[in-house]
N, C-alpha and C positions, 0 to 999 in steps of 0.2 A: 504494500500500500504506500501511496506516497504523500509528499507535505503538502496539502491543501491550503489554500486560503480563501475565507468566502466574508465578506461583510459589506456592506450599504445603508442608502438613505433613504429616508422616505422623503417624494419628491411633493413638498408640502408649499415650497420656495425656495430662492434661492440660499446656495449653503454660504455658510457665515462664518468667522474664524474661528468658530465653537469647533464646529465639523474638521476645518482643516489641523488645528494642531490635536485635536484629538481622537485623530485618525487616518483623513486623509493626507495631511505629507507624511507620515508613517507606510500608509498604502504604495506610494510610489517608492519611497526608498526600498519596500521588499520586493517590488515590479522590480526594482531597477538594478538589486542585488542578485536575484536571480538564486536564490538560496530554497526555494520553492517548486515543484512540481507543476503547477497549476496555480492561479490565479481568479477569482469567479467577483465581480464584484455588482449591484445591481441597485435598481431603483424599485422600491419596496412600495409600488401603488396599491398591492392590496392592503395591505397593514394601512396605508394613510387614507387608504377609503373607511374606516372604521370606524372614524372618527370626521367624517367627511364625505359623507354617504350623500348628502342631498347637496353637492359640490361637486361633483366630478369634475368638471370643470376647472377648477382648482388645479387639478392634478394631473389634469391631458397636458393642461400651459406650460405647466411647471417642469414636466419631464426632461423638455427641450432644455430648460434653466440649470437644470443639473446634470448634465450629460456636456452643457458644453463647461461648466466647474470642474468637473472631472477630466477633460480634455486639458484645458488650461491648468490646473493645478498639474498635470504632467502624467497622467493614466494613457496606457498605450494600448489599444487595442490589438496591436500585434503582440504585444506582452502578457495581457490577462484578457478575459474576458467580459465582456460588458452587455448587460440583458435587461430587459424589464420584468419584473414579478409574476405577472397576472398573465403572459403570454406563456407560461410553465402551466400547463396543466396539471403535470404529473402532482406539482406544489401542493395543489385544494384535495389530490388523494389522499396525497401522505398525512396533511394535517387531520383529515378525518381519522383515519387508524389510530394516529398518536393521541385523537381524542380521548379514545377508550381506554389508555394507558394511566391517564391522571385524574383525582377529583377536582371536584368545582372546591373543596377545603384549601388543596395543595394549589390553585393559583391563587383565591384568594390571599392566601400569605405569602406572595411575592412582594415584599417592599419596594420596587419599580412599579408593579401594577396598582400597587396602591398609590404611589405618587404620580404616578400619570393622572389615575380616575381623580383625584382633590384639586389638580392643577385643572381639568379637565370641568370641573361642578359634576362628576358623572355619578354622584353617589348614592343618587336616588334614581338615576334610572341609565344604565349602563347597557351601551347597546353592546348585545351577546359578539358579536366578532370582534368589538374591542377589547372585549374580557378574553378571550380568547386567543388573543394575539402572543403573548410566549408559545404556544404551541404553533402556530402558523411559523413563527419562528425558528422554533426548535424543526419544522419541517426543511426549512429553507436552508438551512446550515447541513442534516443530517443527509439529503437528498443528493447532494452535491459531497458528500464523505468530509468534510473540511477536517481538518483536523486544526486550525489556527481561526480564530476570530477575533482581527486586531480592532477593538472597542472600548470604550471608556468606564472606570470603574461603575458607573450606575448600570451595568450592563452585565456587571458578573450574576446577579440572581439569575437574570434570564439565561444565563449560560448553564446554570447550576440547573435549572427545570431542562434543557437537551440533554446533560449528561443521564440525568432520573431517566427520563425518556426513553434514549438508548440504552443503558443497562434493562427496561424493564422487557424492552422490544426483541432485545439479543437471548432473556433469559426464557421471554414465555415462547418466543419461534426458533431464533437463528440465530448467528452472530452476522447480522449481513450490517449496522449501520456502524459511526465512529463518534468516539469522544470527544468533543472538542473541548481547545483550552483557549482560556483571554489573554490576546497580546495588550497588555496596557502602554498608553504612551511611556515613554522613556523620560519626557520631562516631568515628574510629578506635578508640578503645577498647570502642566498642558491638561490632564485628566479631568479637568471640570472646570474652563474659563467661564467666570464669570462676566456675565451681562456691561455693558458701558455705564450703568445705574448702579453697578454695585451689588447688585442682587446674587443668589448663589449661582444660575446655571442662566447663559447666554441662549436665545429663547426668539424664535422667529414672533412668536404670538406676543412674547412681552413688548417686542418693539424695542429692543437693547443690545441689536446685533452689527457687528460691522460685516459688511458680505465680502468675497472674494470679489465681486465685478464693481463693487462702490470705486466712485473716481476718487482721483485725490482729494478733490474737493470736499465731500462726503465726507472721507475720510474723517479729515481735519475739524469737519463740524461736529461729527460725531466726538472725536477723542478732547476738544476742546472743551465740549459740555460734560465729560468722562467724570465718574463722579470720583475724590478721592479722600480726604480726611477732613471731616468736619470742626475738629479742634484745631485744625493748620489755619487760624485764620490770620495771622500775623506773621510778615516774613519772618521774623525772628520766633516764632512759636516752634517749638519743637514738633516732630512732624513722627504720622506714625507709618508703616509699610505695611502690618497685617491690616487686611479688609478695603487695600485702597486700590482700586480697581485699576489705575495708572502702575502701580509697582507689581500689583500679579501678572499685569500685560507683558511688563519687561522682562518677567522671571520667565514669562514662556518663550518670548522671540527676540530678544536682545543678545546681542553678543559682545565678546571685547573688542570683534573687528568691527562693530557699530561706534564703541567709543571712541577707535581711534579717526575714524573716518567724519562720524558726527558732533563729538562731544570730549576732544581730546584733554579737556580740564579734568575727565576720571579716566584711568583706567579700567574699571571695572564698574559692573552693578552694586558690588559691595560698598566701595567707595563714594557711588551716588548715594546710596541708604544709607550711609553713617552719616554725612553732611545732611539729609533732610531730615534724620532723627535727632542733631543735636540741633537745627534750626538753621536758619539765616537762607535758605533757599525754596523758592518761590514756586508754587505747583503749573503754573503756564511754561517755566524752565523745564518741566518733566513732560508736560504734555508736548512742546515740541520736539523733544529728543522723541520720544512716543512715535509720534507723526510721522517721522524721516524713517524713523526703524518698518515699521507698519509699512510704510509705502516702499520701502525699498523690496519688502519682500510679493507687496500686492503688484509691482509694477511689470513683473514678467507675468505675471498670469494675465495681467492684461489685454498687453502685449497679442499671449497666443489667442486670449478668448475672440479678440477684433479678428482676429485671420480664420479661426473655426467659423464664424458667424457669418461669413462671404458666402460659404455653401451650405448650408441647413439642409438640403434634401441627404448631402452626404452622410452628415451626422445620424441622420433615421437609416440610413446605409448600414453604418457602424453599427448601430443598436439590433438592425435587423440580424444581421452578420452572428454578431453576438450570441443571442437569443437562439438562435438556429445550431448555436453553437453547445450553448447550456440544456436546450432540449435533449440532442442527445446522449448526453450524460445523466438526467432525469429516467429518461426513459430506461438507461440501463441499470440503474440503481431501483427503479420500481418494478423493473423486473424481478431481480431480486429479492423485493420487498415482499411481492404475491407469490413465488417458488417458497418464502420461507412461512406464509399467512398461509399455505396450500390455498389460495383461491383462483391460483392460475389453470384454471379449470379444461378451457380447451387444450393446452399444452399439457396438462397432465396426462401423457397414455396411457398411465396404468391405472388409474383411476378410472379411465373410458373401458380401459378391459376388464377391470373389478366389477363395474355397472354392468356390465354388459353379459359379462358370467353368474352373474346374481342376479337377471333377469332371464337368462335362457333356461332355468332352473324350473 
């Protein structure tokens, strides 16, 4: 068996630097290491239909929006594979079988599903395929064998309900499906960027996101208004670093080749936070280094996304491509799936010759 990777977005909007440092530049650097077997990565319109069911619309637009993020943040479709969700038939099987695997008890107490359904108001009335969605999930990773699903820690429960899944599916049929484990970002602070408001998680519906296609412009309005220490209100006030949305931004994307490029007065980010925690420097001085840092890394995505956007029919090319391409590997993993469920009926022949002897009787 070999080293899979499988994980995606749900194509709700455009993706925003939540997505990219906590997960997608991760994604490419294992495209581009090539330390991997396979590659599978996709746009998860059914799971965002769940929640979005009398919107589709929504989500037709939208797909186009994240396919060309994925393009421009640097995903090669000669390297992995690139699919939509809901064009996977074999996907709505497999999740039914793995229904029967779990109780309605053991998703209720996923702590992801409970913080979606409160973020959501869904608590009085929860439509059934959103509750449901770890398991749609747990289909989507198991179907394609992944054995790697590089995601953000709010992500491990629902890793934790596929592993359940697969043990209970290998132990009551076959051993046909795999384990998968959480690649976590590598920058701990990348694993849960917080919102430009300061809030705990960066959030297309809060409205506290900077996006990958935002122009510099945006940019800059956005990180201007960036929320950061409320007791800094005096240049001279000593200043704090935990919970200020300006210094966890730099702890994810700042380097020492930004200070010497941008801000040669520190060498380092260490050296900025000891100066703005004993005082005397000004939060507009952080938010421009901010700005330059952010743009410098948003500016080649740019770049590619203006040149993908010339051909849009090709992009549906790519995706088509794709998809044709993740099909067949569906298909051969549900194969399996029904050989180990024995419900491969007309395939079975000795099943047909057991009938068939037990009726000539």
């Amino acid at each position: 068996m070999g080293k899979i990777i499988l994980t995606g977005d749900r194509p709700t909007g455009k993706l925003h630097l939540g997505h990219y440092v906590g997960s997608l530049r991760r994604r490419v650097q294992l495209q581009d290491e090539g330390n991997y077997d396979r590659m599978f990565v996709f746009m998860a319109d059914v799971q965002a239909l769940t929640d979005n069911a009398d919107n589709p619309e929504k989500i037709r637009q939208n797909i186009i929006e994240v396919a060309l993020d994925y393009l421009s943040a640097g995903l090669d479709p000669e390297k992995c594979v690139l699919f939509i969700q809901s064009q996977i038939p074999e996907l709505a099987e497999l999740t039914t079988y793995l229904m029967n695997l779990i109780t309605v008890s053991r998703v209720q107490r996923n702590p992801t599903v409970k913080t979606e359904i409160k973020m959501r108001n869904f608590e009085a009335n929860i439509p059934l395929g959103f509750f449901c969605y770890p398991v749609s999930q747990a289909a989507d990773i198991t179907l394609f064998k992944a054995t790697t699903v590089p995601a953000g820690e709010d992500q491990e429960p629902m890793l934790e309900v596929t592993r359940e899944l697969v043990r209970r599916f290998n132990q009551t049929y076959a051993e046909v499906l795999v384990e998968p484990n959480i690649m976590l970002p590598e920058n701990a602070t990348a694993r849960r960027l917080p919102g430009t408001d300061g809030k705990e998680k960066m959030s297309k519906s809060l409205g506290n996101c900077i996006y990958l296609s935002d122009s510099a412009e945006e940019v800059w309005q956005k990180v201007r208004s960036m929320y950061t220490d409320p007791t800094h209100v005096n240049l001279n006030d000593p200043g704090h670093v935990e919970g200020n949305a300006v210094f966890t931004y730099l702890d994810a994307f700042s380097t020492d080749e930004d200070f010497a490029a941008f801000w040669p007065e520190y060498s380092n980010l260490d050296e900025l936070k000891e100066h703005y925690q004993r005082g005397g420097l000004g939060d507009m001085k952080c938010k421009k280094f901010l700005n330059q840092v952010l743009n410098k890394t948003l500016e080649p995505l740019r770049q590619r996304r203006a040149e993908f956007e010339k051909d849009i029919p090709e992009i549906f090319n790519i995706l088509q491509r794709g998809t044709e391409q993740a099909r067949a590997v569906a298909a051969q993993t549900m194969d399996e799936v029904r050989n180990a469920m024995r419900i491969n009926y007309f395939n079975d022949t000795e099943l047909i010759r057991q009938q068939a002897e037990k009726f000539a009787k």
